[in-house]
C-alpha positions as CSV (number, residue, x, y, z in Angstrom):
1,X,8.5,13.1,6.8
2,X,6.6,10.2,5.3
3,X,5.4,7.8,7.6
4,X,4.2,4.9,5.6
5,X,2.9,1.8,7.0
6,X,3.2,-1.6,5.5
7,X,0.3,-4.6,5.5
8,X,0.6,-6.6,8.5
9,X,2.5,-4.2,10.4
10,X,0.9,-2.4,13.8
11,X,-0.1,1.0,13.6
12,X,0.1,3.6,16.9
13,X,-2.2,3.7,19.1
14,X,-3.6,6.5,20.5
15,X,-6.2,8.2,22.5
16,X,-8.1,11.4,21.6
17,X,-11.2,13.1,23.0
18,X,-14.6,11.7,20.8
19,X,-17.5,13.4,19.7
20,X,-19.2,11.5,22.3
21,X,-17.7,13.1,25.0
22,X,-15.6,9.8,26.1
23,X,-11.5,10.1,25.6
24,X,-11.3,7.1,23.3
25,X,-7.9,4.5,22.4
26,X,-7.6,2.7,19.0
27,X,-6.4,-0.5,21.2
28,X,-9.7,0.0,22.5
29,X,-11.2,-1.5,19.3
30,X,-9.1,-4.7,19.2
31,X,-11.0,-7.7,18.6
32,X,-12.6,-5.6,15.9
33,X,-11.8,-4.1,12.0
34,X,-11.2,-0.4,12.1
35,X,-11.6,2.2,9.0
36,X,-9.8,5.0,10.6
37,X,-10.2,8.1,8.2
38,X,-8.4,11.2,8.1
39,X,-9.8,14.7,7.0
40,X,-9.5,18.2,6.5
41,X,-12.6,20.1,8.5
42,X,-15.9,20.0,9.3
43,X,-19.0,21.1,7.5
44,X,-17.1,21.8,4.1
45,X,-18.2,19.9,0.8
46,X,-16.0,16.9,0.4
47,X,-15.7,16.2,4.2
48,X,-19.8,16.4,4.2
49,X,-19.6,14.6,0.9
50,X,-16.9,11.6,1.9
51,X,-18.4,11.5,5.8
52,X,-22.1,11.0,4.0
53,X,-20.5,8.5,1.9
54,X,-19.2,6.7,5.1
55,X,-22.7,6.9,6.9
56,X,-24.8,5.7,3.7
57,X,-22.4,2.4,3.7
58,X,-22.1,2.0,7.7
59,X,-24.2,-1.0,7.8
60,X,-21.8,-2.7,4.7
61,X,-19.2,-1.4,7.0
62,X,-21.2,-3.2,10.6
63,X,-21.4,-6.2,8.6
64,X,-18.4,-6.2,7.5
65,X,-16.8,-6.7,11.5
66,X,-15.5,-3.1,10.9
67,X,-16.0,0.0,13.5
68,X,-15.5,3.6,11.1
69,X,-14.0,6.4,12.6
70,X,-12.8,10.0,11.6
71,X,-10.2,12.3,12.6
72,X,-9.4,15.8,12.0
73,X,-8.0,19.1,13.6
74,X,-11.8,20.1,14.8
75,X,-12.8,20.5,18.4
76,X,-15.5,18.2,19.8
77,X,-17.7,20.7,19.9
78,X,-17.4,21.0,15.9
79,X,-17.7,17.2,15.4
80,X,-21.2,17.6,17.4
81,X,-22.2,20.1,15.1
82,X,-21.3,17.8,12.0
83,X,-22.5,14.5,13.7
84,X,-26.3,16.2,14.1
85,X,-26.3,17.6,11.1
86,X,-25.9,15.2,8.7
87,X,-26.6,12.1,11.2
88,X,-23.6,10.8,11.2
89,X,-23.7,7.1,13.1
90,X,-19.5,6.8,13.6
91,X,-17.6,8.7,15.8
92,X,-15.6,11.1,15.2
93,X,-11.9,12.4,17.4
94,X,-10.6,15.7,17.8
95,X,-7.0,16.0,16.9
96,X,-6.6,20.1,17.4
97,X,-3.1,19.6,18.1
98,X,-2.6,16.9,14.8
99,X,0.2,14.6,17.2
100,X,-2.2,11.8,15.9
101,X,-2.4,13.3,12.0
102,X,1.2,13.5,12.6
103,X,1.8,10.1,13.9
104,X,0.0,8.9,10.7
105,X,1.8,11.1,8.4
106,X,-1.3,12.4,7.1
107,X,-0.2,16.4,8.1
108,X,1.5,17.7,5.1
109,X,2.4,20.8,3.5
110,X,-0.6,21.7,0.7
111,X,-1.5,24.3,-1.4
112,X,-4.6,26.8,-2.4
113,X,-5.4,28.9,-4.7
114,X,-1.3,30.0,-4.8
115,X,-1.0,29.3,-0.7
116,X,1.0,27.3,1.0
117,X,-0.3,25.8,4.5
118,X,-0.3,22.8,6.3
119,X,-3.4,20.9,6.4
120,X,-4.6,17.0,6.9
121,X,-3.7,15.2,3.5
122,X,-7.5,12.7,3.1
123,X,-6.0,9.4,4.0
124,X,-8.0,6.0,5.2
125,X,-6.5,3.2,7.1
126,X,-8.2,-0.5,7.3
127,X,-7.0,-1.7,10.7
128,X,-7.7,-5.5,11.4
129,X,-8.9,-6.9,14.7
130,X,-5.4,-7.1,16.3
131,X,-4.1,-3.2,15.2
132,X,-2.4,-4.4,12.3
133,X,-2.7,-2.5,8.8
134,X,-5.2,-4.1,6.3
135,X,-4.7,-1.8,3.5
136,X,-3.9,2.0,3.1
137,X,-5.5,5.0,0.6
138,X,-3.4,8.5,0.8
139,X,-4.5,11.2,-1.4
140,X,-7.6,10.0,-0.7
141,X,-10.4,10.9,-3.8
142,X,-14.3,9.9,-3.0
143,X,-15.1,8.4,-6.4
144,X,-15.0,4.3,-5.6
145,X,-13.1,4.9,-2.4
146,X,-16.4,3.4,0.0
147,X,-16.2,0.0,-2.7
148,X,-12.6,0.0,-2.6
149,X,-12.4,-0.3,1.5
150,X,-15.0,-2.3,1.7
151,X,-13.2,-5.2,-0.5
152,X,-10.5,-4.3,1.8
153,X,-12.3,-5.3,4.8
154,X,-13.7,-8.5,3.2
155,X,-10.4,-9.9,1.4
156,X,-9.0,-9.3,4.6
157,X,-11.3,-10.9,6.0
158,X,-10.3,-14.2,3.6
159,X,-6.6,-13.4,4.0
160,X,-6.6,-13.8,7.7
């Protein structure tokens, strides 16, 4: 199942428990640009590497009217870990049961080293401040992806 979304169109909503310890809704940022990213785990090189990449740009991102937050399969108690280890100023939702990496159409079949297995396809969604979709990435890969969203943000910005 592919569940694309089209510019201008709402996206769910949801609510998931945060690495802050509050249960927090998307609608809850309305009023307010989202970049809502998707990844695979915790503390392994390209989720450091693409969260780092988040946190070096998340004053762009402030400026920018936008609120960044990730999602993947971790428990809270793993997003702690990750959040005080590389300082990570965004917050980040725990999705153990992927309904929301579902909803989004980010869980897909992938493959390893020969293996099969389901996993979170790296995905980033810019939300504008009434829950509509500014622009989508799938497939995400880290080299230009923080410039790309970020001219996301501000054409979107123009556009509305």
């Amino acid at each position: 199942m592919s569940t694309q979304f089209q510019p201008g169109e709402a996206v769910p909503d949801f609510t998931l428990p945060a690495s802050n310890g509050e249960e927090v809704s998307l609608s809850g940022f309305r009023g307010h640009k989202v970049v809502l990213f998707f990844y695979p785990k915790d503390l392994t090189p390209t989720c450091t590497q693409q969260s780092c990449d988040f946190r070096d740009h998340h004053t762009r991102f402030a400026q920018a009217g936008a609120a960044v937050i990730g999602v993947s399969p971790d428990s809270v108690k793993s997003h702690r870990k990750f959040i005080e280890k590389h300082n990570l100023p965004f917050l980040l939702l725990a999705d153990e049961e992927q309904k929301v990496c579902r909803l989004y159409g980010v869980w897909k079949l992938k493959q390893m080293f020969g293996r099969e297995y389901m996993g979170v396809e790296r995905s980033t969604f810019v939300i504008d401040e009434q829950g509509r979709l500014i622009q989508e990435w799938r497939k995400v890969r880290l080299k230009g992806h923080m410039e790309a969203v970020l001219t996301a943000l501000t054409n979107g910005e123009k556009a509305s």
